[in-house]
LONU-859341 format. One line per 4 residues: number of its first residue (from 1); their letters; for each residue x, z, y of C-alpha. Coordinates in steps of 0.1 Angstrom, whole numbers, padded with zeros to 4 digits, m for minus. Last residue first. Layout:
REM residues N
NUM> a> X,Z,Y ~ ...
This chain:
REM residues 86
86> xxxx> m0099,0100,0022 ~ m0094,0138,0016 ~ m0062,0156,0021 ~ m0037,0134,0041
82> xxxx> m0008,0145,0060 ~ 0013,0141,0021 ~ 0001,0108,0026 ~ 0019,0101,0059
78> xxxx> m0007,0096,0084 ~ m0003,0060,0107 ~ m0037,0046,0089 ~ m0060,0075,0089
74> xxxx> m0083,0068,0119 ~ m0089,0035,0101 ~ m0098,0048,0063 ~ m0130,0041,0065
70> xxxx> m0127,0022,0032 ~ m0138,m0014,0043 ~ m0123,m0007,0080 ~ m0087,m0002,0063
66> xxxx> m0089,m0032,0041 ~ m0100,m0056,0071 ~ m0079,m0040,0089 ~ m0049,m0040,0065
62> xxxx> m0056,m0080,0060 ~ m0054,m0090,0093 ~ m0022,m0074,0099 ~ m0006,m0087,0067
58> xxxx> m0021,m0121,0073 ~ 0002,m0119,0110 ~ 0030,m0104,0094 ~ 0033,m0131,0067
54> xxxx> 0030,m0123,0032 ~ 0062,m0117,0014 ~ 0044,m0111,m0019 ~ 0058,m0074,m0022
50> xxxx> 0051,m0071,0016 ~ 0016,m0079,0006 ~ 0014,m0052,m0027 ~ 0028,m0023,0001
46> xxxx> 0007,m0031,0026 ~ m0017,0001,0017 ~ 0013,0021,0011 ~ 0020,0009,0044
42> xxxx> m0009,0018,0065 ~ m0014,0050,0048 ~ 0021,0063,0056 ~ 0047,0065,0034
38> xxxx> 0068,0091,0021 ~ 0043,0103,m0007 ~ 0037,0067,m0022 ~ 0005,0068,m0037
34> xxxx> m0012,0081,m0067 ~ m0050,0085,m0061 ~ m0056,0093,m0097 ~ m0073,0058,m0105
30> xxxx> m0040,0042,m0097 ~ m0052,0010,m0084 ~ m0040,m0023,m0096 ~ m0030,m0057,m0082
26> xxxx> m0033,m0096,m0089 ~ m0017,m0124,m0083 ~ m0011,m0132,m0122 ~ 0024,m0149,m0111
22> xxxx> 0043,m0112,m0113 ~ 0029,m0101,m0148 ~ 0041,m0134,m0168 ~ 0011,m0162,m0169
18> xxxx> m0005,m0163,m0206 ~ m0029,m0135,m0194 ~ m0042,m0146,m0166 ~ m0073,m0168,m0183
14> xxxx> m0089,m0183,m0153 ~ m0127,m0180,m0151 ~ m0133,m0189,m0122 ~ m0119,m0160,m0102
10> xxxx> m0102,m0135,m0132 ~ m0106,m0137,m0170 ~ m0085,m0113,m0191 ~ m0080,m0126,m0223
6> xxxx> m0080,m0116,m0262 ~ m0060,m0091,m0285 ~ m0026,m0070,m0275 ~ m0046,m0040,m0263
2> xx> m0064,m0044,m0298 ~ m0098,m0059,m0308
C-alpha cells in the first residue's frame, strides 16, 4: 500500500482522511525535537491551541496538564535555545 493508499482511523474509528488537513483536529510531533527557537516552552507548547483559537482559560488548563505529564513544569518560561535536556 502507498502513502496515498488507505485510512487513518482516529477516536472511534473515524476515518480523517477525507476531511482537508485543518478539520482533522489533530497534531504532530517533530520526532527530532524541532521547536520554535524564539519561544518559550510554554508557548511552543500552546502553539497548536492558539492556532485553534482556544480560549485562555482551556489554554491554561491544558498547558498544565501537558506541562505536569512531561515534567516539563520548572521549564515552562525558558526559551528553547535556554533549554538542553527535557
Amino acid at each position: 500500500m502507498s502513502g496515498q493508499q488507505g485510512s487513518i482511523l482516529i477516536v472511534d474509528d473515524e476515518a480523517v482522511t477525507i476531511l482537508e488537513p485543518e478539520y482533522r483536529n489533530i497534531g504532530m510531533v517533530y520526532q527530532d525535537r524541532s521547536l520554535f527557537h524564539h519561544l518559550s516552552v510554554a508557548e511552543n507548547i500552546l502553539f497548536g491551541l492558539r492556532i485553534r483559537q482556544q480560549t485562555k482559560s482551556a489554554m491554561k488548563k491544558e498547558l498544565a496538564e501537558i506541562a505536569s505529564l512531561v515534567g516539563v513544569t520548572h521549564l515552562l518560561d525558558r526559551k528553547n535555545r535556554k533549554v538542553k535536556r527535557w
